[in-house]
C-alpha positions in Angstrom: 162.1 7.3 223.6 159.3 6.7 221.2 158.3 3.7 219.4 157.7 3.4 216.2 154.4 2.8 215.5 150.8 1.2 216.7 148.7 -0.6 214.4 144.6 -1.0 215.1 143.2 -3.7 213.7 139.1 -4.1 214.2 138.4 -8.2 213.6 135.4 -8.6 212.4 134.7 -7.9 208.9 138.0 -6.0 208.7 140.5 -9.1 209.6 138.4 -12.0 209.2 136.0 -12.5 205.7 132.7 -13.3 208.2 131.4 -12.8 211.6 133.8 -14.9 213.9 131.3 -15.1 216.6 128.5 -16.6 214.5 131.5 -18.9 213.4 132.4 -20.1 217.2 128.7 -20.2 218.0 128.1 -22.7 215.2 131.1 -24.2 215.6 130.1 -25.2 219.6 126.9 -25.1 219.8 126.5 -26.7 216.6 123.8 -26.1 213.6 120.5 -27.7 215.9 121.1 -26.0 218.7 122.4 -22.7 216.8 119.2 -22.3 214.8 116.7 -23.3 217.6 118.5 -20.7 219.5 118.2 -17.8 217.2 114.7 -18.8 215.9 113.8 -18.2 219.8 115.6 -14.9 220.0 114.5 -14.1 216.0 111.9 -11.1 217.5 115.2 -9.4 218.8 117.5 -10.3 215.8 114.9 -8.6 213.6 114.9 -4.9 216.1 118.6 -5.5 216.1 119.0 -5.7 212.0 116.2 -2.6 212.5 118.9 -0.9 215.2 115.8 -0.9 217.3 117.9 -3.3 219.7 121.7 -2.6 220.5 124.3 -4.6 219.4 125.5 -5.0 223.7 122.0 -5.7 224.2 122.2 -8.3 221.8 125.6 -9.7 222.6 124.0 -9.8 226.4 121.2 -12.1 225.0 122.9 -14.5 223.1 125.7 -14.8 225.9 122.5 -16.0 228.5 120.7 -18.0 226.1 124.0 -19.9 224.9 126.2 -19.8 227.9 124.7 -18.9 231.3 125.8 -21.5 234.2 128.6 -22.9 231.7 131.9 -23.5 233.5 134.8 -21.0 232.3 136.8 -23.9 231.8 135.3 -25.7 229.2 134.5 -22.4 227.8 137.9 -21.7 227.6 138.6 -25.2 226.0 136.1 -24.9 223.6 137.6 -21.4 222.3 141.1 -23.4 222.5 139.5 -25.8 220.0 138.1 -23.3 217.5 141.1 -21.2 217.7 143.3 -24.2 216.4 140.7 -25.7 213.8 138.2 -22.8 212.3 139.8 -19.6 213.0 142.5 -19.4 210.3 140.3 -20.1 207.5 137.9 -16.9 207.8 141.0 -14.7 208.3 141.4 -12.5 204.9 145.2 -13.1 203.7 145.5 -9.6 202.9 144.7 -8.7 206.0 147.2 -11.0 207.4 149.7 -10.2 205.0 149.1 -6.2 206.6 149.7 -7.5 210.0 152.7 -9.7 209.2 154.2 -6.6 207.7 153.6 -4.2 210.3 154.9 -6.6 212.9 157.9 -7.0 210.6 158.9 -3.7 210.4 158.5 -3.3 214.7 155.1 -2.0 215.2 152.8 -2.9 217.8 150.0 -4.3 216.0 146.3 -4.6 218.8 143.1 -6.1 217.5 140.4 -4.0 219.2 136.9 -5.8 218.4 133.5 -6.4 219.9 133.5 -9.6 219.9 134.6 -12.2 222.8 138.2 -11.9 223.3 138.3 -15.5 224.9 138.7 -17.5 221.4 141.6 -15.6 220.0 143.4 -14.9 223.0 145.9 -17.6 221.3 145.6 -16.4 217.7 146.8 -13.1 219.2 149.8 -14.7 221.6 151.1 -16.6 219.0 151.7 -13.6 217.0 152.5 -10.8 219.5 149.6 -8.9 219.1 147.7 -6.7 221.7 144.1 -8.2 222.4 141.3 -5.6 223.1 137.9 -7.3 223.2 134.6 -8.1 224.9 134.7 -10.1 228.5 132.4 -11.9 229.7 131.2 -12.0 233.9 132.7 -15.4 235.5 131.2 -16.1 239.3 132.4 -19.1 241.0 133.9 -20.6 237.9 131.0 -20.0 235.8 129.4 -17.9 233.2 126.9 -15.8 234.5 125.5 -14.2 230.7 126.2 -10.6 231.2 129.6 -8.9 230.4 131.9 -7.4 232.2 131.8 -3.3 231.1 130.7 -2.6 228.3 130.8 -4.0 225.0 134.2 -3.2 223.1 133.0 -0.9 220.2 132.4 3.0 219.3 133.8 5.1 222.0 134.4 2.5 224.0 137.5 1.1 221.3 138.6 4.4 221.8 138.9 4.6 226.1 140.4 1.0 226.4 142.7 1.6 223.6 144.0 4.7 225.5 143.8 2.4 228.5 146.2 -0.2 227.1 148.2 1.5 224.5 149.1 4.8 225.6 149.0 6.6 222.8 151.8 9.7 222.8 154.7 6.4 223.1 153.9 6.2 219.7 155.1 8.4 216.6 152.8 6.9 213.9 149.2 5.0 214.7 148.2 3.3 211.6 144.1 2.1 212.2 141.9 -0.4 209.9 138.3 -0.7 210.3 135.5 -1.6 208.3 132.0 -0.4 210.2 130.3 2.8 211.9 131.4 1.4 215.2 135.5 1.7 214.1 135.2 5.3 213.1 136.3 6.2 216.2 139.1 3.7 216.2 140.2 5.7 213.1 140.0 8.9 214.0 143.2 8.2 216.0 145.2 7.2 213.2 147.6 9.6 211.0 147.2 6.5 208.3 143.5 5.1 208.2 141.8 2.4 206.3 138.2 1.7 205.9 137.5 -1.7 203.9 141.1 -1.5 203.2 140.7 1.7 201.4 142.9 4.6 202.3 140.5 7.5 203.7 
């Protein structure tokens, strides 16, 4: 028997009102270290806002600057803590109002997103919802700067959604997006949204 429906929800930009990993970066590494960091890398943030530089590349860089050699653990605890004190106020309350609903009404609801799963792993438990994100590569307990695959956007949304959804269960796929990277995503979807606009 078929379910009822699946609802995609890309995270940044579409769910939340700013870039949650910029927000968790600050939030850890705090503003010193955050700035110094990204005046260092600011070369490759300029080829990247050029698209001269991809955004994996990019999310490669950061995670060695940042993280390499950090212990999963306080990794973990330190997503744990932004999860419970920062994460709910970027979330849009429309958008939360959409997933409320579709969760009411029996749907599987996923967030597929590029980001780092790791700091809404409980955002998403709390609430039932499929998490499809970003990993990063753990050796011996620590963080080694690279990812694990590739990073969670395009086509790739697209093969680990098939992966983890299977998608003929479903009779309706609803899909909300709000970037090149989701289009994709969308083109799954009998019902799509882009910005929140029916297309």
């Amino acid at each position: 028997m078929k379910k009822t429906a699946l609802a995609l929800f890309d995270f940044d930009g579409t769910v939340t009102r700013k870039d949650s990993l910029v927000d968790f970066l600050l939030f850890d590494l705090g503003k010193f270290r955050f700035f110094f960091g990204f005046l260092l890398l600011s070369p490759l943030v300029a080829l990247y806002l050029l698209k001269m530089y991809s955004q994996e590349r990019m999310k490669i860089t950061v995670l060695r600057l940042f993280y390499r050699g950090r212990g999963l653990g306080d990794f973990e605890k330190a997503c744990q803590k932004y999860d419970r004190e920062k994460l709910p106020a970027i979330i849009r309350p429309e958008a939360q109002e959409k997933i409320n609903w579709h969760l009411k009404n029996g749907h599987q609801v996923a967030i597929v997103t590029a980001t780092l799963k790791y700091y809404l792993k409980d955002w998403c438990q709390k609430q039932n919802i499929t998490l499809i994100g970003s990993e990063i590569e753990v050796k011996n307990g620590r963080i080694t700067g690279k990812l694990v695959g590739k990073v969670c956007a395009g086509e790739e949304k697209v093969r680990r959604i098939k992966e983890k959804c299977h998608l003929d269960e479903f009779v309706h796929i609803y899909a909300y997006g709000n970037s090149q990277g989701d289009l994709p995503m969308l083109a799954l979807a009998q019902e799509k949204y882009y910005n929140w606009k029916k297309i």
